[in-house]
C-alpha positions in Angstrom: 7.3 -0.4 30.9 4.6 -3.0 32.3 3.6 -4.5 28.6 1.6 -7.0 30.2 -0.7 -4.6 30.6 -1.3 -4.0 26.7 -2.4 -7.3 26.2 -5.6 -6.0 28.4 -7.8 -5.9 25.2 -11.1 -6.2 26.9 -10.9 -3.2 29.3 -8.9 0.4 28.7 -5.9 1.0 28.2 -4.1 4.9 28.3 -0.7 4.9 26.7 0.7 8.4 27.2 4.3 9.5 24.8 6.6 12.2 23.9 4.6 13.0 21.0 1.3 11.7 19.0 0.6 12.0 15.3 -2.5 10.9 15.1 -3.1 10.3 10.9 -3.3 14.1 10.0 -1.5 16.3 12.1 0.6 16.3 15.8 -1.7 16.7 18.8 -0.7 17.5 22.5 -0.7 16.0 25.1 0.2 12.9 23.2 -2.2 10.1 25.3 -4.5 8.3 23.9 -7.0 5.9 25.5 -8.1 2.2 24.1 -10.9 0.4 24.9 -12.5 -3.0 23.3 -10.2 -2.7 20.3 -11.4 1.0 19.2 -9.9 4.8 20.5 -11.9 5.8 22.8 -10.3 9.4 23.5 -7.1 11.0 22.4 -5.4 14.6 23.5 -6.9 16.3 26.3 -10.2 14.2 25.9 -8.0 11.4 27.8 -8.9 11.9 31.4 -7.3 8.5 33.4 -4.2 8.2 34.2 -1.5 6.6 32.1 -1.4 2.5 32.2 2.0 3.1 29.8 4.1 5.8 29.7 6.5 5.4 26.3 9.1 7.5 27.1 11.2 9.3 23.8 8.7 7.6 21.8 5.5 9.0 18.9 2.4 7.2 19.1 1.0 7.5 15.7 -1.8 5.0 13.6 -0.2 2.0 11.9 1.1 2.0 8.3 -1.4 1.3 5.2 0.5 -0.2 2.7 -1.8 0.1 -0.6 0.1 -2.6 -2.9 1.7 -5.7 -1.8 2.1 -9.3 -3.7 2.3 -11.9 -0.4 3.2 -14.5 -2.6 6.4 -12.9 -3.6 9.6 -13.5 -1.5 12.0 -11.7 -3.9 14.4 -14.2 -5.2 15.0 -14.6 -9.0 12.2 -13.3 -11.5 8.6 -13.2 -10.2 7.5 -15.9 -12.6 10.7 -17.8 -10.6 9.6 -16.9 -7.6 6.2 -18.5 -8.2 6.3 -21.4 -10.4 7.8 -23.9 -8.5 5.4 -23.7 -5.1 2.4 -25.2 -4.7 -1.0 -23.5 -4.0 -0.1 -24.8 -0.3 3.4 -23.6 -0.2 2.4 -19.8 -1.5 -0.7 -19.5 0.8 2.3 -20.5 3.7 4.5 -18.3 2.3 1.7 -15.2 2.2 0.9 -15.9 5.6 4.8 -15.8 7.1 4.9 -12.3 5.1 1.9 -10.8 6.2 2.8 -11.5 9.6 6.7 -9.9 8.9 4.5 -6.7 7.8 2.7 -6.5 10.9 5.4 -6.6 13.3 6.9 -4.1 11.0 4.1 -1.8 11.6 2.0 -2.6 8.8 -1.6 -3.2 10.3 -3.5 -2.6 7.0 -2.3 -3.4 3.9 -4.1 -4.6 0.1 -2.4 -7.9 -1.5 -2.8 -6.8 -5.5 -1.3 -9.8 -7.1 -1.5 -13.4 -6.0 -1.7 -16.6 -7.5 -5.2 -18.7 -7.7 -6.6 -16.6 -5.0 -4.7 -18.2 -2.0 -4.8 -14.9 -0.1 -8.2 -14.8 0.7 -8.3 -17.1 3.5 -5.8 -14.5 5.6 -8.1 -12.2 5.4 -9.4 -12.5 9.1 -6.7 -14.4 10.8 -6.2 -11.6 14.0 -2.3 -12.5 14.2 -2.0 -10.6 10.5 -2.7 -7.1 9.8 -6.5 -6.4 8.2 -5.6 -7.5 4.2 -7.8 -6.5 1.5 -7.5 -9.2 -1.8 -7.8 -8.9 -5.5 -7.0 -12.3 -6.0 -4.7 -12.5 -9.5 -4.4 -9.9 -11.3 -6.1 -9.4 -14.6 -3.3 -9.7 -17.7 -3.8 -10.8 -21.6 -2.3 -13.5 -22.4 1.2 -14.0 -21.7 1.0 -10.2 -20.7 2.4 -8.6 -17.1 2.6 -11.4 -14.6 0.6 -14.0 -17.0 2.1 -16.6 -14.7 -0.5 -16.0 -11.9 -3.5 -17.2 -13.8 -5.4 -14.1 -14.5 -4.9 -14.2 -18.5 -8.3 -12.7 -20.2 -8.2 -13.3 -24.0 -11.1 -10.7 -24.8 -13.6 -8.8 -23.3 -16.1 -11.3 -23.0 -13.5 -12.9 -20.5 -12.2 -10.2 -18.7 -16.1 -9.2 -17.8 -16.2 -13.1 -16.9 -13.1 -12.5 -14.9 -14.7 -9.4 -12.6 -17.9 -11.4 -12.2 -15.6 -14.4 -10.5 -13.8 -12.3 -8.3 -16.8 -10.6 -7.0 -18.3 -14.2 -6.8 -15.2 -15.5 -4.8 -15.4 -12.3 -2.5 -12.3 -9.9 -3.5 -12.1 -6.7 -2.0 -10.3 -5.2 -5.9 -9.9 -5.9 -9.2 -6.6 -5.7 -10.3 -5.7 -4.9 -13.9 -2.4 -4.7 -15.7 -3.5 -1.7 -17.9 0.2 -1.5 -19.6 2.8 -3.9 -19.4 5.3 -4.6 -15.9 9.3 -4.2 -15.9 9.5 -7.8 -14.4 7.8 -9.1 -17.7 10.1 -8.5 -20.5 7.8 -9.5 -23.1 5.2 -7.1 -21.9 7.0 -3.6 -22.2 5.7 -1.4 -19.2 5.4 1.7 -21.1 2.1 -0.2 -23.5 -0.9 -0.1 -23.0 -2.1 -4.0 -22.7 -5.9 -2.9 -22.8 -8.1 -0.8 -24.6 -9.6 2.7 -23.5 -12.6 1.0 -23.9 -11.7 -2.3 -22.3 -10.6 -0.3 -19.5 -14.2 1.5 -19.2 -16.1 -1.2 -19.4 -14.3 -3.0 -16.5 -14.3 -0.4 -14.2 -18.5 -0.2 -14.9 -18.9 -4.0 -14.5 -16.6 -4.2 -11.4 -18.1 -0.6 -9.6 -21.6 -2.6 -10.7 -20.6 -5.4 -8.6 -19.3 -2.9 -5.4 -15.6 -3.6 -6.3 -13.0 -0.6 -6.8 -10.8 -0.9 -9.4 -6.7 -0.9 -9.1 -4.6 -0.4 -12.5 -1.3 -0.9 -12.6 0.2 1.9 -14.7 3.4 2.6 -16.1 2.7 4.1 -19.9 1.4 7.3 -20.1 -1.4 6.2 -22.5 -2.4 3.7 -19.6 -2.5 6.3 -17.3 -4.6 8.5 -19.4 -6.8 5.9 -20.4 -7.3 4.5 -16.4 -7.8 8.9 -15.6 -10.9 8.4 -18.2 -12.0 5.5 -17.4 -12.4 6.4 -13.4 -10.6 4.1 -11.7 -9.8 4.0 -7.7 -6.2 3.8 -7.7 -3.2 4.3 -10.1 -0.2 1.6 -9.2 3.2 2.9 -9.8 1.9 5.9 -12.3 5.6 5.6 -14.0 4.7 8.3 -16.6 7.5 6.3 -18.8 7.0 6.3 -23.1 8.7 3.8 -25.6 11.7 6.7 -24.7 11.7 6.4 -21.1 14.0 9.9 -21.2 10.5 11.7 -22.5 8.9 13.7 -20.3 4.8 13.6 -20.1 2.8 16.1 -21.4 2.0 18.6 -18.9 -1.7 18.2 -19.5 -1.4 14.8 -18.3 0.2 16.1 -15.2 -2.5 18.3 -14.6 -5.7 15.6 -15.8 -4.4 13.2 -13.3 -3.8 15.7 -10.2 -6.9 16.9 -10.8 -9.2 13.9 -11.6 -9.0 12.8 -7.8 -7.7 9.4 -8.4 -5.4 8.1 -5.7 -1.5 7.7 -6.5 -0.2 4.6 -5.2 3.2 5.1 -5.4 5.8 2.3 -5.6 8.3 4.0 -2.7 10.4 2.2 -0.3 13.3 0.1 0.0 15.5 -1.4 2.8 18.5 0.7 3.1 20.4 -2.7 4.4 19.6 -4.3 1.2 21.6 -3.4 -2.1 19.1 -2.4 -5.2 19.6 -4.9 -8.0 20.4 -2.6 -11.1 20.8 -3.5 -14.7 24.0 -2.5 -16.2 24.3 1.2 -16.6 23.1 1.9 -13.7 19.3 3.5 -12.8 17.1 3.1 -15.7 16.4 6.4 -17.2 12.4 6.0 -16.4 13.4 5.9 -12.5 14.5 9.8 -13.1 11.0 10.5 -15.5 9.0 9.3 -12.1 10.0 10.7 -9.9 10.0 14.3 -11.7 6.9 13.2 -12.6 5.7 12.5 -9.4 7.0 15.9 -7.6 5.1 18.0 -10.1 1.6 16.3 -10.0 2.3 16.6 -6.2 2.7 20.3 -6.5 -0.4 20.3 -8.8 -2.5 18.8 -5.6 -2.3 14.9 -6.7 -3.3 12.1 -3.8 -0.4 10.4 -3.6 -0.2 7.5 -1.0 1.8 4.2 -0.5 2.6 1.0 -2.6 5.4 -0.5 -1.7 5.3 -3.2 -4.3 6.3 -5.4 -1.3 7.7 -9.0 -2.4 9.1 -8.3 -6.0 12.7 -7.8 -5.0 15.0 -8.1 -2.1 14.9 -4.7 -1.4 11.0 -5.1 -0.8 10.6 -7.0 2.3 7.0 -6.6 3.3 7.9 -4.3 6.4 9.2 -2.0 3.9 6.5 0.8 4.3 8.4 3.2 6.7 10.9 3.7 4.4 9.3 5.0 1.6 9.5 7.9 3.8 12.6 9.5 2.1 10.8 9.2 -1.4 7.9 11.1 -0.2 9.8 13.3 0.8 12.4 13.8 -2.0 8.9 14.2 -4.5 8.4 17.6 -2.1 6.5 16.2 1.0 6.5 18.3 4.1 7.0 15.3 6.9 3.4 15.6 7.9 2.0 14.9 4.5 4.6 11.9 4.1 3.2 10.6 7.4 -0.4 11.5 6.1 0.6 9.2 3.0 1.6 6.6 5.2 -1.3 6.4 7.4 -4.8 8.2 6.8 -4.3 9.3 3.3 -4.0 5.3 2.6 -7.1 4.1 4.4 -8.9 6.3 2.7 -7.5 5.4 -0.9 -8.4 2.0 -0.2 -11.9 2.7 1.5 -11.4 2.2 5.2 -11.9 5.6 6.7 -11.6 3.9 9.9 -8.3 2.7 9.6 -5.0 5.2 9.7 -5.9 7.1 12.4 -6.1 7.4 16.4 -9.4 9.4 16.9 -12.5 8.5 19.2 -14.2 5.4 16.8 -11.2 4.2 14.9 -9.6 0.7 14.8 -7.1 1.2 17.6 -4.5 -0.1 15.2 -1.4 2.1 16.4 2.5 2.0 16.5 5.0 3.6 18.5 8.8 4.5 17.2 11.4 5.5 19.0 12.3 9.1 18.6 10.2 12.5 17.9 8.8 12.8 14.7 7.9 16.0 14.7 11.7 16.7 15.0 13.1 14.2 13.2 10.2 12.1 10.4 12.6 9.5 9.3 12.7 7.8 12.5 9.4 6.6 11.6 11.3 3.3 11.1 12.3 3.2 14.1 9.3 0.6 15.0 9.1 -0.5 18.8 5.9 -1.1 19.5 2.9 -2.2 17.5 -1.1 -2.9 18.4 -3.8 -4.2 16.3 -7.1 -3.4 17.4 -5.5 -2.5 20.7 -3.7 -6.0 20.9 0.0 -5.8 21.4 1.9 -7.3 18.4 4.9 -6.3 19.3 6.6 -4.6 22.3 
């Protein structure tokens, strides 16, 4: 293959494979055409002749990965993991992570957790994939993740809080609606904020043009971010003070139904053991993911968190590999890929990302092997472009 070529940015480039999923379903012939960083034509709209010919390969958009913390690197606790580094040392660290995601195949992907806003200056570096920031996430005192300095005492600071991200030029809040299961002194089955708290910080930061991220585990969190019309769910655990307690099916339903994007917490590296506690799987783990299949079946949008960075498992290239989750929740493969890719770009407000059709961001992988045969080789990564410059290949 003459890669040489795919460095060509300024003029087109055809790329013709064995197969092309281009965000929402497989289209023939599999070519697509890139020119000036944008797809230009895809299918049978793609009238020049092949530059690159990737033979056994599937062309399909690059991975959105909808939760990530580039600070993390997943040794010891995440307060551990944090406390010793300097603001320096963390915005280093972010960047050497970001860039592991891209040549993963991550091109997009939304940092929801860092410490004193150090991933904001990544944000338009072209060697990392497009990042969208909420700066540290906002936590009562000494609740979820504390240790990143987005403790809010009352309301009057947790408005104050919104206003300063919006000021500092976030793309998200982030708030810890209920408690983590990093944080053992914040339970992640209760609720650390109000109903109303909630409400009123979804108003201020919608007021301000930010979208709203709550991380969820507790079913009254969940409830009380469904009411309070948030953008995204985080995790969406479904776990009580009995974490063997199923949710009540009217919850199920409310959330499928109230639009709000899923962002899942799938994905681990098969090469890297899970830490478990003793006794094995918590019993939560089993409530979530019986959770998660039947608000799927309900019509639920459910796209991809990875959670990236909070255990070794969780490298930040992890994304193609939530693919067995989605698929184990009652995914057909093309909906896991749609989870993967346009379903979210769209959760996260890029509708131009996720996708290979004629305007889009020509951010685009290719993997070895034929999805449409076979969807877990979607981790087979070979070759990556971001805005039709070759990252990898």
């Amino acid at each position: 293959m003459g890669s040489h070529q795919l460095h060509e940015v300024s003029g087109s480039l055809v790329v013709e494979a064995d197969r092309l999923f281009d965000g929402f379903g497989f289209v023939e012939p599999a070519r697509v055409t890139i020119e000036d960083g944008r797809i230009k034509a895809v299918g049978e709209a793609v009238t020049d002749r092949p530059t690159d010919v990737l033979a056994g390969m599937t062309l399909l958009p690059g991975f959105v990965d909808c939760h990530q913390h580039l600070v993390f690197d997943g040794k010891g606790t995440l307060e551990e993991q944090v406390a010793p580094c300097s603001d320096d040392e963390l915005s280093e660290r972010a960047r050497a992570n970001a860039r592991l995601a891209l040549e993963g195949g991550v091109t997009t992907l939304r940092d929801l957790g860092d410490r004193n806003f150090v991933t904001l200056g990544l944000r338009h570096d072209p060697d990392l994939p497009t990042i969208l920031c909420s700066g540290p996430p906002i936590t009562p005192p000494q609740g979820h993740c504390w240790y990143l300095n987005g403790e809010c005492a009352d309301r009057h600071e947790l408005i104050a809080a919104i206003h300063e991200r919006a000021a500092r030029g976030c793309d998200v809040v982030k708030i810890m609606a209920t408690g983590g299961n990093l944080t053992p002194a914040a339970p992640a089955w209760k609720s650390q904020f109000s109903a109303d708290d909630l409400r009123v910080a979804v108003e201020v930061a919608h007021g301000l043009g930010l979208p709203v991220a709550a991380h969820c585990h507790g079913v009254q969190g969940i409830s009380d971010a469904v009411d309070a019309g948030v953008d995204t769910i985080e995790h969406c655990s479904f776990t009580s003070e009995d974490p063997t307690i199923q949710p009540d099916p009217d919850l199920l339903e409310r959330v499928a139904k109230s639009g709000v994007a899923l962002s899942a917490t799938f994905g681990r590296c098969p090469d890297v053991p899970i830490q478990l506690p003793p006794g094995g799987l918590p019993a939560w783990f089993t409530t979530m993911f019986e959770s998660m299949a039947r608000v799927h079946e309900l019509g639920a949008r459910i796209v991809v968190g990875t959670d990236a960075g909070i255990l070794p498992h969780k490298p930040h290239d992890v994304a193609p590999h939530a693919i067995d989750a989605l698929l184990t929740i009652g995914m057909t493969p093309i909906e896991a890929l749609t989870a993967l890719t346009s379903g979210g770009a769209d959760a996260i407000g890029l509708a131009n990302k996720g996708r290979i059709t004629p305007g889009a961001v020509a951010d685009m992988i290719a993997v070895e092997g034929d999805l449409s045969s076979e969807v877990r080789d979607v981790a087979n990564v070979a070759y990556v472009w971001r805005e039709g410059q070759l990252i990898r290949g």
